[in-house]
N, C-alpha and C positions, 0 to 999 in steps of 0.2 A: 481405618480405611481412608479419611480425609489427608492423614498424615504419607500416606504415602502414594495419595493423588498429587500433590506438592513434590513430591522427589520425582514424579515422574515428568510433571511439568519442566520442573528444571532442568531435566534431560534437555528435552525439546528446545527449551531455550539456550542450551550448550551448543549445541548441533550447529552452529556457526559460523563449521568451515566449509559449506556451502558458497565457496568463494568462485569468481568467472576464472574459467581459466583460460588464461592468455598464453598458452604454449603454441608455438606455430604450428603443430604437427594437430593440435585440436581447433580451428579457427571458429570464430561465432559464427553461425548459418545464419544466410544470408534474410535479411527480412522479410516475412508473406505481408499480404494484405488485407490479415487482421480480420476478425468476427464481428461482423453486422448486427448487433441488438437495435432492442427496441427502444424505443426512448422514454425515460423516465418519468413515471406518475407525480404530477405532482403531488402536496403534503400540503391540504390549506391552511391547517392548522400552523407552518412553521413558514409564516413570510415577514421578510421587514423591505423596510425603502428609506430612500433618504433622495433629497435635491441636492447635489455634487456641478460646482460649477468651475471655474479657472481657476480659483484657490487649491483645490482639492479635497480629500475629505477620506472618510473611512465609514464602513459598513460592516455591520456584523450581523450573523445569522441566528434567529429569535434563538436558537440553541447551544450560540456561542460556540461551534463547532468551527466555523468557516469567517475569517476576516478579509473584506479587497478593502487595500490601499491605494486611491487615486493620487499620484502625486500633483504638486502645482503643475501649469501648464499643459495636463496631458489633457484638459478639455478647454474648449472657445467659449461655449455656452453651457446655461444652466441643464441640464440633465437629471431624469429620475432613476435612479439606479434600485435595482431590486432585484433580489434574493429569497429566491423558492428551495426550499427543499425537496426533493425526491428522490425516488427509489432507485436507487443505484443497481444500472445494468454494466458496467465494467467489469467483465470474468475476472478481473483480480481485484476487485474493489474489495474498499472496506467502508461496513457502514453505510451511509446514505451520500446518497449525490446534491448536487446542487446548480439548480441554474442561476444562471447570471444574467438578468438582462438590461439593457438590451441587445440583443443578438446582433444586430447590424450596425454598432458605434464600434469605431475606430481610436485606437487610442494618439495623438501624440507624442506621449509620452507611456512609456512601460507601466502598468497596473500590477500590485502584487497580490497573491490569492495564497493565501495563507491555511494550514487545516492544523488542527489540536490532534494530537492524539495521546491513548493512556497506553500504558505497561500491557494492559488487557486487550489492546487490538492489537497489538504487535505479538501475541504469545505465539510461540511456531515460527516467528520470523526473528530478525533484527532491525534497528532504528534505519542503519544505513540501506535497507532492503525496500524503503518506503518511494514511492513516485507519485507525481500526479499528472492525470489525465483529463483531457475532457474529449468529448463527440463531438466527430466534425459531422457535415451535411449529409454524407454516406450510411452514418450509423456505425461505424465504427471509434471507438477509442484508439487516441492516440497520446499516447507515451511522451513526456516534455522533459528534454532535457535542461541540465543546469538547475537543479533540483538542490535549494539549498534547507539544510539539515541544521535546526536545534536543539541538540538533545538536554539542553538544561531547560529550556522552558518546554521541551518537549512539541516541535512545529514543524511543519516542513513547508517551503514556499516556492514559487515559480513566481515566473513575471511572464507579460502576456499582453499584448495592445489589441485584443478583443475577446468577447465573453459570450460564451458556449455556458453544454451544463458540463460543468466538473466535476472528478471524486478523485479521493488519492487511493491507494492500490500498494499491496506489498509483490513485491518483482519475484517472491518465494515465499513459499511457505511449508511447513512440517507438518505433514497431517498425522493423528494417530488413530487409528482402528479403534482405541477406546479411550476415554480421558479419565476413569477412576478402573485403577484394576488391585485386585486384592495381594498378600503375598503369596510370594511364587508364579504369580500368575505376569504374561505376557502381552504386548499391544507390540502393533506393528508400525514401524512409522515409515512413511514416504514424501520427498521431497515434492511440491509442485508448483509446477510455475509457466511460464511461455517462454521461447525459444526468442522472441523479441527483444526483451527488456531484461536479460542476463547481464549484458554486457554493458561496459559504458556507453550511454546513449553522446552519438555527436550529432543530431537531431529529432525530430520526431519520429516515433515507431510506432506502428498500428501494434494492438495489443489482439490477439485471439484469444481462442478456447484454452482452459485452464485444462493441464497435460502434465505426466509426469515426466520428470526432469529425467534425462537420461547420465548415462555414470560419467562423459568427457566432464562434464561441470563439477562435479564432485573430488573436489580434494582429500577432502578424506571425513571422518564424521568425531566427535568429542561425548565423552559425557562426564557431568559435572554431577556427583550424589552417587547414591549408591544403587547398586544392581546391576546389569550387565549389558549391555551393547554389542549386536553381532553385525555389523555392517555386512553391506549386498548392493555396493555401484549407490543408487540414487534410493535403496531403501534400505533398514535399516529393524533390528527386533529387541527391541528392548524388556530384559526378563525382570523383575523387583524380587528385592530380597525376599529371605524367607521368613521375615519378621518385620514389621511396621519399626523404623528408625524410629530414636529418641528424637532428633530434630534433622532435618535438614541439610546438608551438606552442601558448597559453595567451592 
């Protein structure tokens, strides 16, 4: 049964071509004004600080999840910089949020805000699916474009001359009806994500309610392993063989 919890995950991680489509005859909708949450608890247990002055400096969050980098020059005077974690309310977040403060310093010079991520948050999605966000005064999340991707050390970063609370977000994901199914037996998978942040972002985009993808965005669907895939526009039924595989398939 675990063995062919694995073949099924690997489906989901095939599933890929979940790509923007850019045909003129399907154009990106046009942006809303995004879903107002609440603002994040903090987490007392997970704070650090540091004094960051016109040299610069760097800061990391007691859980090593989250790095800002102040460059030289983007501050005058000495500064206490501090890093709370909380509870992340971004409908596409992953994980935990994190404020920054302080709220009302300007940068400068551009600040980078760096997040870790594992194989394991990303399951259902892909690397290049990843964004980050933070809340602005509204209570809404907004989407940062210029969103640069490491997939060898596994990071993704923005830059940013002022600090909000943050969390990065996958711009899709694959859900499935069940994550261990036996053989022969069937889960249903469906694409989800916001209508905002499909597309290449050329600014920032408020992020709303976590919504199934409709079928324009869907190029078509993959599966990598065995057992069978019946695509259906934005969702998708994947059946497992009728005997638990020797290993794995790729």
């Amino acid at each position: 049964m675990k063995s062919l919890s694995v073949v099924l995950l690997t489906a989901l991680l095939a599933v890929s071509a979940c790509n923007k489509n850019d045909n003129d005859d399907n154009p990106l909708p046009t942006p809303g004004t995004g879903e107002v949450t609440a603002v994040g608890v903090p987490d007392g247990d997970y704070q650090s600080g540091a004094t960051i002055g016109a040299a610069g400096g760097t800061i990391v969050s007691p859980d090593d999840e989250l790095t800002v980098t102040i460059p030289a020059g983007a501050l005058t005077s000495n500064q206490e910089i501090r890093i709370t974690r909380i509870t992340n309310t971004n409908p596409m977040g992953i994980k935990n949020g994190y404020r920054i403060t302080p709220h009302n310093l300007q940068f400068a010079k551009p600040v980078t805000i760096t997040f870790n991520y594992t194989d394991e948050d990303i399951a259902g999605s892909i690397p290049e699916a990843l964004g980050i966000a933070y809340q602005d005064a509204a209570g809404v999340w907004q989407s940062m474009p210029d969103v640069t991707l490491n997939k060898t050390a596994q990071t993704v970063s923005v830059t940013s001359t002022h600090f909000s609370d943050w969390s990065f977000f996958e711009s899709f994901e694959i859900q499935a009806s069940s994550r261990f199914i036996g053989p022969g037996e069937s889960a249903q998978l469906e694409v989800i994500s916001h209508a905002n942040v499909v597309g290449p972002l050329t600014g920032e985009q408020p992020i709303g309610k976590r919504q199934s993808m409709t079928a324009q965005f869907i190029k078509g669907w993959s599966l990598s392993g065995a057992g069978t895939l019946t695509p259906n526009g934005a969702k998708a039924s994947y059946k497992a063989p009728g005997k638990v595989p020797a290993a794995p398939t790729r």
